[in-house]
Backbone atoms as SQL, in Angstrom:
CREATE TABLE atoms (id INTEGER PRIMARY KEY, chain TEXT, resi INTEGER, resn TEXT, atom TEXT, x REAL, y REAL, z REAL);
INSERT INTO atoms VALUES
  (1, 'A', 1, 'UNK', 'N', -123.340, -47.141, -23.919),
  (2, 'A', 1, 'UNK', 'CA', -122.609, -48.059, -24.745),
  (3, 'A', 1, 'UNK', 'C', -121.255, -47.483, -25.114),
  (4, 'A', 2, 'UNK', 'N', -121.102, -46.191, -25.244),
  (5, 'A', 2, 'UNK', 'CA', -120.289, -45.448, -25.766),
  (6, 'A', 2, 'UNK', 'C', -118.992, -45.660, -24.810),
  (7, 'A', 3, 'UNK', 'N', -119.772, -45.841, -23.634),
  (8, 'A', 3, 'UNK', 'CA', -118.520, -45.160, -22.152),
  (9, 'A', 3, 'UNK', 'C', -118.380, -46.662, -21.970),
  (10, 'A', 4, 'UNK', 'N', -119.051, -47.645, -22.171),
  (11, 'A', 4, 'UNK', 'CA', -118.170, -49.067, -22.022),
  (12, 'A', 4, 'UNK', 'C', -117.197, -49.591, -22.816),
  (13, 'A', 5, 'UNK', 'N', -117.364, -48.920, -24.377),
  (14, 'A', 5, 'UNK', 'CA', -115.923, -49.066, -25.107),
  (15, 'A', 5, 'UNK', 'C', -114.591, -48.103, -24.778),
  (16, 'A', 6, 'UNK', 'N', -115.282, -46.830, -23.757),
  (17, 'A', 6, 'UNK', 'CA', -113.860, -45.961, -23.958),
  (18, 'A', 6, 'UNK', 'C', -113.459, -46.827, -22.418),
  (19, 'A', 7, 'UNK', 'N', -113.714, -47.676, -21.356),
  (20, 'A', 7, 'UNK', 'CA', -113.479, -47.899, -20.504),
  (21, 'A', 7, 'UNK', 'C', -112.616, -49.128, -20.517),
  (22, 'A', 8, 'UNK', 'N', -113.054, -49.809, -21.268),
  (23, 'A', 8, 'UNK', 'CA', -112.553, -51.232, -21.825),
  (24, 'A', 8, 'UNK', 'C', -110.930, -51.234, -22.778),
  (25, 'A', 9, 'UNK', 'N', -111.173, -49.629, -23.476),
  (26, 'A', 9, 'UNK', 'CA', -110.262, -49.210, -24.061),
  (27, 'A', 9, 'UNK', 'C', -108.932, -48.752, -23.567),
  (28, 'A', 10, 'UNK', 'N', -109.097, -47.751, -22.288),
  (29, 'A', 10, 'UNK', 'CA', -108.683, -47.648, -21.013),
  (30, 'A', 10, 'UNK', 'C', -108.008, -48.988, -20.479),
  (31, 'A', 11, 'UNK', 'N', -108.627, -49.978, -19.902),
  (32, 'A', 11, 'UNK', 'CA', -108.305, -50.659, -19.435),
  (33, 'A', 11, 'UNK', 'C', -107.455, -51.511, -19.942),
  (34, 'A', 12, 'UNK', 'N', -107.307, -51.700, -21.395),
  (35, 'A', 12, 'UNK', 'CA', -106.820, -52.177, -22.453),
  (36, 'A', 12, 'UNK', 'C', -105.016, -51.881, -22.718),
  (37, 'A', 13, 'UNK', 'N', -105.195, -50.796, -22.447),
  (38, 'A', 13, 'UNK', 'CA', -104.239, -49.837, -22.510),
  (39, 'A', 13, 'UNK', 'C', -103.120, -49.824, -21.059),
  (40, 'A', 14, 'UNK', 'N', -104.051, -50.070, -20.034),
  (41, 'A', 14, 'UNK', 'CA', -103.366, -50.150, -18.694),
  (42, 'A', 14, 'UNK', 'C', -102.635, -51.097, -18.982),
  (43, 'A', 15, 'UNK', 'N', -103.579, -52.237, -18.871),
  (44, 'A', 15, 'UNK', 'CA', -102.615, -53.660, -19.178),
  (45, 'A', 15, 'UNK', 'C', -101.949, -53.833, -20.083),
  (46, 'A', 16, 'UNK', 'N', -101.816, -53.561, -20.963),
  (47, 'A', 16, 'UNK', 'CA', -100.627, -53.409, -21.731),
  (48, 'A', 16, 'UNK', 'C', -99.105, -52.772, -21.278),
  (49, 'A', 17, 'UNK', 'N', -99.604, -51.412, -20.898),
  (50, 'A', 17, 'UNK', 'CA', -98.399, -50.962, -19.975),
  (51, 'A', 17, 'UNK', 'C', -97.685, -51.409, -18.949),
  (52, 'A', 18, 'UNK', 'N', -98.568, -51.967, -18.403),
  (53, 'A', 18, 'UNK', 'CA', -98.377, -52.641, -16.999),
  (54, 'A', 18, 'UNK', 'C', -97.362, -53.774, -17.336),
  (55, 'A', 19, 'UNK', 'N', -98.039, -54.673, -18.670),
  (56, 'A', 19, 'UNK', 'CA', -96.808, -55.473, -18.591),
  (57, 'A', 19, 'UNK', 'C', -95.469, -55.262, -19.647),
  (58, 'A', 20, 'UNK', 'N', -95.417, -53.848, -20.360),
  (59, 'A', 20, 'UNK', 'CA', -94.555, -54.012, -20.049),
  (60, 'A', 20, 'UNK', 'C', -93.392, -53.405, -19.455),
  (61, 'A', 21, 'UNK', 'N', -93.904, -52.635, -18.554),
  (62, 'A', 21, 'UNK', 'CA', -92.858, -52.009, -17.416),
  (63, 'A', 21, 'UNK', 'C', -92.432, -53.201, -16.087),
  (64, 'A', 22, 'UNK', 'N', -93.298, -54.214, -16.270),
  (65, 'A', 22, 'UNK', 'CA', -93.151, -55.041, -15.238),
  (66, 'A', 22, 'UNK', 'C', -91.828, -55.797, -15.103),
  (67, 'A', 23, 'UNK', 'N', -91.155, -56.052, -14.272),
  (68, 'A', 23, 'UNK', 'CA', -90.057, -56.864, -13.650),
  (69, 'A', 23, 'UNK', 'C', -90.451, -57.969, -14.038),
  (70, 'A', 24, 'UNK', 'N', -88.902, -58.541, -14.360),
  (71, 'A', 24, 'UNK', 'CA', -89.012, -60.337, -14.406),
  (72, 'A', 24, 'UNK', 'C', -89.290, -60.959, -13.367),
  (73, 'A', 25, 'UNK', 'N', -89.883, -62.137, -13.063),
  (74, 'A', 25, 'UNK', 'CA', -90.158, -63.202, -12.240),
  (75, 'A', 25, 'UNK', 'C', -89.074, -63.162, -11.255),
  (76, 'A', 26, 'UNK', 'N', -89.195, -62.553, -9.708),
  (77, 'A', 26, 'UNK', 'CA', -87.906, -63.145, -9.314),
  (78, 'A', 26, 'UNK', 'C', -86.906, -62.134, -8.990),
  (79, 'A', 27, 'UNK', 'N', -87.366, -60.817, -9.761),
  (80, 'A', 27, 'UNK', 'CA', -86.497, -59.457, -9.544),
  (81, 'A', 27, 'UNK', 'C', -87.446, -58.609, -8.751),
  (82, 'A', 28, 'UNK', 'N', -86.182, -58.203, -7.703),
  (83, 'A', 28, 'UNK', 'CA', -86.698, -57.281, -6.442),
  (84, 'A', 28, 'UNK', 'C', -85.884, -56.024, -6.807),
  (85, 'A', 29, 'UNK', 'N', -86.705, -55.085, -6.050),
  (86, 'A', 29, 'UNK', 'CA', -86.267, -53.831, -5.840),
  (87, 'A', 29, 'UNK', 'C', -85.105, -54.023, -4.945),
  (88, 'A', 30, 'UNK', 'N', -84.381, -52.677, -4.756),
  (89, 'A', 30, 'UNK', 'CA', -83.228, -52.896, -3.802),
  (90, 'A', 30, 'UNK', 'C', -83.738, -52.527, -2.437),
  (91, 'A', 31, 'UNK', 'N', -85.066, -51.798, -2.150),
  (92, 'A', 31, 'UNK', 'CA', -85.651, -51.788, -1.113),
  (93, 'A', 31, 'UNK', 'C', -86.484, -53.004, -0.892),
  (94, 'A', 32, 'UNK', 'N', -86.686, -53.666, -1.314),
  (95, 'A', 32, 'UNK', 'CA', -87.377, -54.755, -1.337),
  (96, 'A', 32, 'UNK', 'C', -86.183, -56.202, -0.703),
  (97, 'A', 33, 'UNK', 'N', -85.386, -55.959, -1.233),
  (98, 'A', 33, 'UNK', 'CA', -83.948, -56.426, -0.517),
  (99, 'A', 33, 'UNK', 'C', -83.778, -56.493, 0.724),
  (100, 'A', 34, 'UNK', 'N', -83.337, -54.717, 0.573),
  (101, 'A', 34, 'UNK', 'CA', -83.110, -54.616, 1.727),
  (102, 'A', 34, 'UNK', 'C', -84.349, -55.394, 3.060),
  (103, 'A', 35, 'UNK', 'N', -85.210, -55.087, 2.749),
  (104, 'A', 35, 'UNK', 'CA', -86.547, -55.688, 3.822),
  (105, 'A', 35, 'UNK', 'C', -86.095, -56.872, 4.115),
  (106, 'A', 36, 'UNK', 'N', -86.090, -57.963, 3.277),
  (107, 'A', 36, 'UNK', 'CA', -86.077, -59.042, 3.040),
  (108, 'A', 36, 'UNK', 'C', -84.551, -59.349, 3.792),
  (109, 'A', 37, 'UNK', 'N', -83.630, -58.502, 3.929),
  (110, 'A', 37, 'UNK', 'CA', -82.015, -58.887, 4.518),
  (111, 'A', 37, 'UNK', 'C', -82.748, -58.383, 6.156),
  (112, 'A', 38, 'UNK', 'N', -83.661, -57.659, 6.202),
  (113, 'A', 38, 'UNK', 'CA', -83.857, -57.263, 7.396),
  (114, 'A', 38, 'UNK', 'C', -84.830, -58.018, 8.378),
  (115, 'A', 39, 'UNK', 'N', -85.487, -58.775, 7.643),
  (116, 'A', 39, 'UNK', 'CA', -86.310, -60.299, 8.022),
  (117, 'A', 39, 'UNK', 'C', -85.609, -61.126, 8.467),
  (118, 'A', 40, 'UNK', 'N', -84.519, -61.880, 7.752),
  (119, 'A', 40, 'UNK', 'CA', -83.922, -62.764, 8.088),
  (120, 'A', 40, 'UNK', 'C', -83.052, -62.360, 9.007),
  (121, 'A', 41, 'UNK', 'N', -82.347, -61.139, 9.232),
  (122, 'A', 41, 'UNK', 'CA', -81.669, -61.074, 10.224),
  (123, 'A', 41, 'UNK', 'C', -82.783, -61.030, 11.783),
  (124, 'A', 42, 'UNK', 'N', -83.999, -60.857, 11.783),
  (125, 'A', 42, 'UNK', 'CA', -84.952, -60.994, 13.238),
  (126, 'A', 42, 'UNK', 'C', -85.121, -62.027, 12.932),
  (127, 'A', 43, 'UNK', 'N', -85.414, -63.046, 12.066),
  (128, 'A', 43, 'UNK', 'CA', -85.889, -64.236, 12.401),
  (129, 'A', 43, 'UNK', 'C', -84.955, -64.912, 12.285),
  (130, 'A', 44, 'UNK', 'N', -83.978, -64.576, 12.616),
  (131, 'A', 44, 'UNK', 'CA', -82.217, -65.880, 13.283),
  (132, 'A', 44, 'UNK', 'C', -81.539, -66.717, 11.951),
  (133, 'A', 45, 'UNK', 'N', -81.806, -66.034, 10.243),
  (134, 'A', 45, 'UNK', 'CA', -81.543, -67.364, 9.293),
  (135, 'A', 45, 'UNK', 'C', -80.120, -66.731, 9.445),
  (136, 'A', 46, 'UNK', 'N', -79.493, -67.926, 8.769),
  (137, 'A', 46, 'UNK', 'CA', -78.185, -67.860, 9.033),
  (138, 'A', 46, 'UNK', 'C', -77.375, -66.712, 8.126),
  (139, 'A', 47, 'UNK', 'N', -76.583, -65.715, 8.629),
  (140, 'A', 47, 'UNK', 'CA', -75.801, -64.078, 7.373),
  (141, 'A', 47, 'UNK', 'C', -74.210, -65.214, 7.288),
  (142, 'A', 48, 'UNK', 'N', -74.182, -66.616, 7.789),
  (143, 'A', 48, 'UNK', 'CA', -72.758, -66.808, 6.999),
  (144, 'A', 48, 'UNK', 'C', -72.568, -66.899, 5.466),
  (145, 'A', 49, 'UNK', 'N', -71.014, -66.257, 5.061),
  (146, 'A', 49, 'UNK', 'CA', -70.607, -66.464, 3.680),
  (147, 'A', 49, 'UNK', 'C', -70.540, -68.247, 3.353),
  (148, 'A', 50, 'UNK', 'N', -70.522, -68.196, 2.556),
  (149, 'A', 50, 'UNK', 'CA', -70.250, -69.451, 1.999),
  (150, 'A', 50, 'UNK', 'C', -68.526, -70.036, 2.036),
  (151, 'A', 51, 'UNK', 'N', -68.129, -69.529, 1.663),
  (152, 'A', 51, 'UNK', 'CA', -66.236, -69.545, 2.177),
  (153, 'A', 51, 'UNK', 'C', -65.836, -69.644, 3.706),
  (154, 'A', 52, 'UNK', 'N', -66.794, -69.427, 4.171),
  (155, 'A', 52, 'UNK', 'CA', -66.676, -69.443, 5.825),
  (156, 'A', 52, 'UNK', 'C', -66.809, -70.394, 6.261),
  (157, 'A', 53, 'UNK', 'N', -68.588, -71.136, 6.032),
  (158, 'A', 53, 'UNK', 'CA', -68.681, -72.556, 5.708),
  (159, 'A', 53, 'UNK', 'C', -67.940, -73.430, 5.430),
  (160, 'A', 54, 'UNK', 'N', -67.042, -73.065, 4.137),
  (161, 'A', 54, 'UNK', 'CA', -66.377, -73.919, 3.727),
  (162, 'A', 54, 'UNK', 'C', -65.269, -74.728, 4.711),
  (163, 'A', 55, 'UNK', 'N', -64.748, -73.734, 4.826),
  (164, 'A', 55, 'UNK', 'CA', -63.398, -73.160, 6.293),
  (165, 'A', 55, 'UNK', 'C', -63.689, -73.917, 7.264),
  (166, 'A', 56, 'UNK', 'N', -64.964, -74.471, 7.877),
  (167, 'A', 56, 'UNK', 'CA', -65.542, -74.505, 8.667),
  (168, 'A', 56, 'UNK', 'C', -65.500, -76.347, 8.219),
  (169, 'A', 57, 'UNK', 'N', -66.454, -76.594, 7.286),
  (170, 'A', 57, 'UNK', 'CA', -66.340, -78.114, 6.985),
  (171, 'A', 57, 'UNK', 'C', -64.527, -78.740, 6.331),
  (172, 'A', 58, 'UNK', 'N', -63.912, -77.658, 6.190),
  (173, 'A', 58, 'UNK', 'CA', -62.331, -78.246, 6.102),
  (174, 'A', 58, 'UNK', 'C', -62.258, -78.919, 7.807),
  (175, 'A', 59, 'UNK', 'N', -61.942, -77.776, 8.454),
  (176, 'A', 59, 'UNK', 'CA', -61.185, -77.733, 10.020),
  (177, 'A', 59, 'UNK', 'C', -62.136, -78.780, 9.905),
  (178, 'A', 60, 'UNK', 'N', -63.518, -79.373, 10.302),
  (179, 'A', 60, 'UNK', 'CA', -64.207, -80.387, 11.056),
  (180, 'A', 60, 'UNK', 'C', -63.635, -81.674, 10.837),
  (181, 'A', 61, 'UNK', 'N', -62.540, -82.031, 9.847),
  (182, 'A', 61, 'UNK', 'CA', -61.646, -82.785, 9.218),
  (183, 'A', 61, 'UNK', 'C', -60.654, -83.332, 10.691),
  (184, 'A', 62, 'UNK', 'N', -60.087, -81.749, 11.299),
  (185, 'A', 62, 'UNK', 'CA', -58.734, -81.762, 11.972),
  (186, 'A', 62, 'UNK', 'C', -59.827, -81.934, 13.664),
  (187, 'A', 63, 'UNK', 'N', -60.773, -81.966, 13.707),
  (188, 'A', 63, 'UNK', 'CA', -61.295, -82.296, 15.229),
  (189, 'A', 63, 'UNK', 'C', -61.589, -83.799, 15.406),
  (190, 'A', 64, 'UNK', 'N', -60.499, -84.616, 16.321),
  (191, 'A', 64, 'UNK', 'CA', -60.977, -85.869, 16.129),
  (192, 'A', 64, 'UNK', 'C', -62.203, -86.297, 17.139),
  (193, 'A', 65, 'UNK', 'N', -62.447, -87.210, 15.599),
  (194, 'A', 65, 'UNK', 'CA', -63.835, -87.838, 15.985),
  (195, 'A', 65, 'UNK', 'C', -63.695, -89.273, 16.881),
  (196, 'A', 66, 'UNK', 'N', -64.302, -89.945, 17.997),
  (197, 'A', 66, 'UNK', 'CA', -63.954, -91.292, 18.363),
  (198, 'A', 66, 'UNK', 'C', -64.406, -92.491, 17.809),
  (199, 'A', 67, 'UNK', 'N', -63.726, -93.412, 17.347),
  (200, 'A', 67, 'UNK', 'CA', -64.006, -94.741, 17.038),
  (201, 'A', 67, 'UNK', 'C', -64.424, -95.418, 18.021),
  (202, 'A', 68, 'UNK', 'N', -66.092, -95.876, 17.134),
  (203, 'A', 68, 'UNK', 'CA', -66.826, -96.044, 18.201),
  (204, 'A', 68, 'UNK', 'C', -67.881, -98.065, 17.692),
  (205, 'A', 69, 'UNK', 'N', -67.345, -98.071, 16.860),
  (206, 'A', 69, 'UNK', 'CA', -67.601, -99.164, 16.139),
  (207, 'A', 69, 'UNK', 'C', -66.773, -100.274, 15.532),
  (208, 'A', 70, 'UNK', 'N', -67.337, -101.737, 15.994),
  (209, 'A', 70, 'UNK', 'CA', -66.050, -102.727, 15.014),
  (210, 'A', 70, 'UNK', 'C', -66.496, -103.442, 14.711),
  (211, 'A', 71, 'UNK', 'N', -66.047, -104.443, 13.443),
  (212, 'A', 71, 'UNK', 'CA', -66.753, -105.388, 13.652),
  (213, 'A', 71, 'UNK', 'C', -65.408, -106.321, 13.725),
  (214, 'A', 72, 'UNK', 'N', -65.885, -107.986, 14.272),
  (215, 'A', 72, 'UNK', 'CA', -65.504, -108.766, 14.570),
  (216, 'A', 72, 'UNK', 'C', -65.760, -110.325, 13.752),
  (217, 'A', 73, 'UNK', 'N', -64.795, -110.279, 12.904),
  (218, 'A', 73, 'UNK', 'CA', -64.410, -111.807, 12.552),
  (219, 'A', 73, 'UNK', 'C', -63.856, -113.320, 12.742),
  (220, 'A', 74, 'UNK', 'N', -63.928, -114.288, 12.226),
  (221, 'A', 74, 'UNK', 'CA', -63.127, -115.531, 12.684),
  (222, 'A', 74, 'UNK', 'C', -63.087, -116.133, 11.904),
  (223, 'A', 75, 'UNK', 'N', -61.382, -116.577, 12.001),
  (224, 'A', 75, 'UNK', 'CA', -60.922, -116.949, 10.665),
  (225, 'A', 75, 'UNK', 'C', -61.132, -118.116, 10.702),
  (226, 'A', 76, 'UNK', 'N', -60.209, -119.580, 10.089),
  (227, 'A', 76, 'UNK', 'CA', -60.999, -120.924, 9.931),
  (228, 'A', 76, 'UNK', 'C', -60.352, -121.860, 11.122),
  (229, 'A', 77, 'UNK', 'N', -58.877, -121.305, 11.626),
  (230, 'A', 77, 'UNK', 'CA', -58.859, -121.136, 13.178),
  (231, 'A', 77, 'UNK', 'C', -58.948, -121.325, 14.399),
  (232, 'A', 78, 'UNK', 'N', -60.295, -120.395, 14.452),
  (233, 'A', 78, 'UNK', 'CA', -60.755, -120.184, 15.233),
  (234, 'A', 78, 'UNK', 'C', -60.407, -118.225, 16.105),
  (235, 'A', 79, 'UNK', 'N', -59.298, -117.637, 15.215),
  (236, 'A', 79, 'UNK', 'CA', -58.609, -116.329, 15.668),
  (237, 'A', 79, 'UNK', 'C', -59.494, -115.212, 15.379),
  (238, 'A', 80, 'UNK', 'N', -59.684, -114.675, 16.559),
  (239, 'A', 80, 'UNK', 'CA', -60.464, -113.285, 16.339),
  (240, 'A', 80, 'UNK', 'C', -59.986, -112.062, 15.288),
  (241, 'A', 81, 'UNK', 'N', -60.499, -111.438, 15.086),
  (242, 'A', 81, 'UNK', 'CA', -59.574, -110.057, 14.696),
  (243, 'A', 81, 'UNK', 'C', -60.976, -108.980, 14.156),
  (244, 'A', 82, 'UNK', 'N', -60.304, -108.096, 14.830),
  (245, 'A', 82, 'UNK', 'CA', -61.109, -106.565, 14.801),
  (246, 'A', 82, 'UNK', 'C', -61.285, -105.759, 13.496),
  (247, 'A', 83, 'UNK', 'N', -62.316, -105.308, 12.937),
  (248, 'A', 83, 'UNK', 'CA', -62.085, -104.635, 11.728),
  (249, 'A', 83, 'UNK', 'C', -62.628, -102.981, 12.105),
  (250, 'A', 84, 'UNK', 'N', -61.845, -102.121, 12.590),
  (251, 'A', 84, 'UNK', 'CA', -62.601, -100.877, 13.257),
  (252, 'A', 84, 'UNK', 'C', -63.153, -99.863, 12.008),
  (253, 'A', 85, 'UNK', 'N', -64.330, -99.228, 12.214),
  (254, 'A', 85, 'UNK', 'CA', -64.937, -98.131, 11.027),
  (255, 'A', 85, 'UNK', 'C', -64.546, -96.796, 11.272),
  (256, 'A', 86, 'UNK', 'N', -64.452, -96.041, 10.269),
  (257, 'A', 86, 'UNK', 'CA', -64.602, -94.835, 10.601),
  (258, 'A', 86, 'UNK', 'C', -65.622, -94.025, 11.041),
  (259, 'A', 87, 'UNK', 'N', -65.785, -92.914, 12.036),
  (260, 'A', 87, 'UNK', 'CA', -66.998, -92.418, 12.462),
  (261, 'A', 87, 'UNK', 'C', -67.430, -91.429, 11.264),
  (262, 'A', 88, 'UNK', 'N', -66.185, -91.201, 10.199),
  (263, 'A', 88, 'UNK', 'CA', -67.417, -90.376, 9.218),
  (264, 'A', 88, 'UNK', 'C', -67.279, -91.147, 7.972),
  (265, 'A', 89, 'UNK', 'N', -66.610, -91.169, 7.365),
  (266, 'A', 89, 'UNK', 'CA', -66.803, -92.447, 6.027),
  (267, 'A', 89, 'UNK', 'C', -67.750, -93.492, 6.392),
  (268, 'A', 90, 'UNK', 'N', -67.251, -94.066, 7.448),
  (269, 'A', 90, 'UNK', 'CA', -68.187, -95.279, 7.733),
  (270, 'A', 90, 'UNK', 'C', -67.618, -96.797, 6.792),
  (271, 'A', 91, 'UNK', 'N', -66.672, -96.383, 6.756),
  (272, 'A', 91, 'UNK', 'CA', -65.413, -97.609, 6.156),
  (273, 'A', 91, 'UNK', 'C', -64.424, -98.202, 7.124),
  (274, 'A', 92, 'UNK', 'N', -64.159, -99.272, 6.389),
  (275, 'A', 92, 'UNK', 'CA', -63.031, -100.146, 7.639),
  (276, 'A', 92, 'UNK', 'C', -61.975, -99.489, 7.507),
  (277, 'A', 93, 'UNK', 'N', -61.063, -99.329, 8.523),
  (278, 'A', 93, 'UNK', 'CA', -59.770, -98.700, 8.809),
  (279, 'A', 93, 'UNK', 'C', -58.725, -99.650, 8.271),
  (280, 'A', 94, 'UNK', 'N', -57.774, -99.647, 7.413),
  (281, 'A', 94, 'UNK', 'CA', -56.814, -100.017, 7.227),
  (282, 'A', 94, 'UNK', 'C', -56.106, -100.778, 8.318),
  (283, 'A', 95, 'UNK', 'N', -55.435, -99.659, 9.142),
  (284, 'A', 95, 'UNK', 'CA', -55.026, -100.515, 10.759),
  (285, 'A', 95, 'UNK', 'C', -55.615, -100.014, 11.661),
  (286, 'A', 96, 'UNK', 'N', -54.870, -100.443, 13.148),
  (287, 'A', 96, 'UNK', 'CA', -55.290, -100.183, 14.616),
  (288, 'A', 96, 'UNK', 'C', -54.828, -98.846, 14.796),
  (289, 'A', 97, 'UNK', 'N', -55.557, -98.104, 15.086),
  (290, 'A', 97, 'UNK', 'CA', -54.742, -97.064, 15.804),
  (291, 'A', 97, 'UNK', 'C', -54.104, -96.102, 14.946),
  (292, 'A', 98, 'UNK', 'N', -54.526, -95.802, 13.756),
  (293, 'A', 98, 'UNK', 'CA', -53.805, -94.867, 13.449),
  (294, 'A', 98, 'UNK', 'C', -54.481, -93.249, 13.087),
  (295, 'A', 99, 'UNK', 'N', -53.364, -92.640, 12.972),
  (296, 'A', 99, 'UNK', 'CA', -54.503, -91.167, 13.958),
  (297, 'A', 99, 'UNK', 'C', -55.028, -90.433, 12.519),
  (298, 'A', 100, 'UNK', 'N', -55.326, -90.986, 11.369),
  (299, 'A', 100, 'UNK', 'CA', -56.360, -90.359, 10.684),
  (300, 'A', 100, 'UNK', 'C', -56.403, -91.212, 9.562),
  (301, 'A', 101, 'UNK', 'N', -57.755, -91.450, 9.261),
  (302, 'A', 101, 'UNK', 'CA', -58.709, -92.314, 8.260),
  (303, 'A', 101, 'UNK', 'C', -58.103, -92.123, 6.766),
  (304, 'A', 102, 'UNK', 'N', -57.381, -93.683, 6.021),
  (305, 'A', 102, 'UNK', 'CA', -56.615, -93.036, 4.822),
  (306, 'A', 102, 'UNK', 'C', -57.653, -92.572, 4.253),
  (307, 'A', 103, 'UNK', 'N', -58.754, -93.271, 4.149),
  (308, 'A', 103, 'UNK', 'CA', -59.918, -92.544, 2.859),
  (309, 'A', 103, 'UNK', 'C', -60.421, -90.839, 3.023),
  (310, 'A', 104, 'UNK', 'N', -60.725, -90.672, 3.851),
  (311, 'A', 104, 'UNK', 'CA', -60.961, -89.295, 4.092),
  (312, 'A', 104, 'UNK', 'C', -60.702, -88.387, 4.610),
  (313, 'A', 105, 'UNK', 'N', -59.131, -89.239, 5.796),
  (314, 'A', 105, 'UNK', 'CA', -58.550, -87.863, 6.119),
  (315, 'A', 105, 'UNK', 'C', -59.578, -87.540, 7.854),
  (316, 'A', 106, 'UNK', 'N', -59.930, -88.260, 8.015),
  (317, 'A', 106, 'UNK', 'CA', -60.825, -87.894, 9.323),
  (318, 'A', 106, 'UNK', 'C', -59.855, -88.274, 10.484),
  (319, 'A', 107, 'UNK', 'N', -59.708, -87.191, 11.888),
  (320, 'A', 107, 'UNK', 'CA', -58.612, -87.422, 12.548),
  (321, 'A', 107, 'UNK', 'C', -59.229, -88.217, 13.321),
  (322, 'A', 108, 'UNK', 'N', -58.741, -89.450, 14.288),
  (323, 'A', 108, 'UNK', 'CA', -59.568, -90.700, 14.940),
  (324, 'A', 108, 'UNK', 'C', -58.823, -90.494, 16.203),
  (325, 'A', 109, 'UNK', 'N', -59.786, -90.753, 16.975),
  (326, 'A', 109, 'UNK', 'CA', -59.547, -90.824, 18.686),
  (327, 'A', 109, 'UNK', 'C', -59.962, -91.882, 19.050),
  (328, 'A', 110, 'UNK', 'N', -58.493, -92.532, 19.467),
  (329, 'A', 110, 'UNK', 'CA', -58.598, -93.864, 19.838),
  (330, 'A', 110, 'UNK', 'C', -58.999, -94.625, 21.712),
  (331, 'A', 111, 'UNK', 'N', -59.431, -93.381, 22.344),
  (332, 'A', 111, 'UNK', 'CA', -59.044, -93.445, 23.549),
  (333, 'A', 111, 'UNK', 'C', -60.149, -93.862, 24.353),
  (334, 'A', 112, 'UNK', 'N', -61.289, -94.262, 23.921),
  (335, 'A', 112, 'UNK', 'CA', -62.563, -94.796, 24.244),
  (336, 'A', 112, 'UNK', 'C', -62.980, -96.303, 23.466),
  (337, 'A', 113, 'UNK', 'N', -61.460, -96.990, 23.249),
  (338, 'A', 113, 'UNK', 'CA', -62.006, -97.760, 21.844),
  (339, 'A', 113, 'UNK', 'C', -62.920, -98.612, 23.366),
  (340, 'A', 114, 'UNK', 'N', -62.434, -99.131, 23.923),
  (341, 'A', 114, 'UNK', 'CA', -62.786, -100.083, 25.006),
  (342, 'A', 114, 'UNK', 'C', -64.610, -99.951, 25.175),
  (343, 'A', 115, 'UNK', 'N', -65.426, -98.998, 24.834),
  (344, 'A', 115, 'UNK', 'CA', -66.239, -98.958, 25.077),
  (345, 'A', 115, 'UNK', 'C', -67.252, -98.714, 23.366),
  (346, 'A', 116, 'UNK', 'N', -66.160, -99.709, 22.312),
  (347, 'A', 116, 'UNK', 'CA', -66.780, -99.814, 20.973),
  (348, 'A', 116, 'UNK', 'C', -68.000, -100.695, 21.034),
  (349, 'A', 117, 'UNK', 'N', -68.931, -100.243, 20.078),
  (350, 'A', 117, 'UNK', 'CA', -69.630, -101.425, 19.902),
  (351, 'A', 117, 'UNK', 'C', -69.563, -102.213, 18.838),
  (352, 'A', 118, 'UNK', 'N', -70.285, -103.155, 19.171),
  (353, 'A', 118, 'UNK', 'CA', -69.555, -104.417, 17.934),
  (354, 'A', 118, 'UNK', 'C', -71.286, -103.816, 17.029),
  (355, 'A', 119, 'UNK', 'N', -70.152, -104.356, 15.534),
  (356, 'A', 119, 'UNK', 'CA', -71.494, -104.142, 14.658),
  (357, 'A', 119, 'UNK', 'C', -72.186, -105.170, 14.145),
  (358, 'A', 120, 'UNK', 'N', -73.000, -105.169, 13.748),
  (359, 'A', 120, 'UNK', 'CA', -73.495, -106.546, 13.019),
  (360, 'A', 120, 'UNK', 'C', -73.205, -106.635, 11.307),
  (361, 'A', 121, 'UNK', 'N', -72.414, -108.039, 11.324),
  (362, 'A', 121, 'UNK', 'CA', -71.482, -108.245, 9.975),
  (363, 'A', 121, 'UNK', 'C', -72.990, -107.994, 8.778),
  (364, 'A', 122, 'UNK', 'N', -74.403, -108.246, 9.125),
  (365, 'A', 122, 'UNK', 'CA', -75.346, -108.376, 8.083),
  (366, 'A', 122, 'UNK', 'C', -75.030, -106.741, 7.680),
  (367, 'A', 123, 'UNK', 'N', -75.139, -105.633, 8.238),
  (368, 'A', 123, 'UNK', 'CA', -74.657, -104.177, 8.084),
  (369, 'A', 123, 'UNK', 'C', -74.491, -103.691, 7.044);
């Protein structure tokens, strides 16, 4: 009976210590890091900075994209007229042909329009 209170007492004592030398939720060692930087670099996750990225979704701005969509109206008439979208907004273009999207700045390649498809006005 004796040796189950000094054991319990013991044990009492561990756990106590234990928590509180213990790390917060979430905090690694710097070897523990390191492992973990050494994982992801064998299993292919991506080591880009974030500023690089960034750099990266600016320029995708200056690569033009082709207009590849229009839609098509008629006035009371009977006169057609084209309303072309942008391939990344996904908004109507102001005019024909002009080499970048006022809303967002997206550069437009006009050189395939011939093979646009028409959209459907329900859209």
């Amino acid at each position: 009976m004796a040796g189950s209170k000094g054991r319990a007492a013991l044990s009492e004592s561990v756990r106590t210590e234990a928590q509180i030398t213990r790390k917060p939720a979430g905090a690694k060692s710097r070897r523990a890091q390191r492992e973990a930087e050494k994982s992801r670099l064998i299993t292919g996750e991506p080591q880009i900075p974030q500023w690089v990225l960034s750099l990266f979704r600016f320029a995708a701005y200056r690569l033009s994209l082709p207009v590849s969509e229009f839609l098509l109206y008629r006035d009371a008439f009977g006169r057609e007229s084209a309303y072309y979208y942008c391939p990344r907004c996904n908004v109507t273009l102001e005019r024909d042909y002009q080499a970048y999207c006022d809303r967002c700045g997206q550069r437009l390649d006009w050189r395939r329009i011939e093979s646009a498809k028409r959209r459907n006005p329900d859209t």
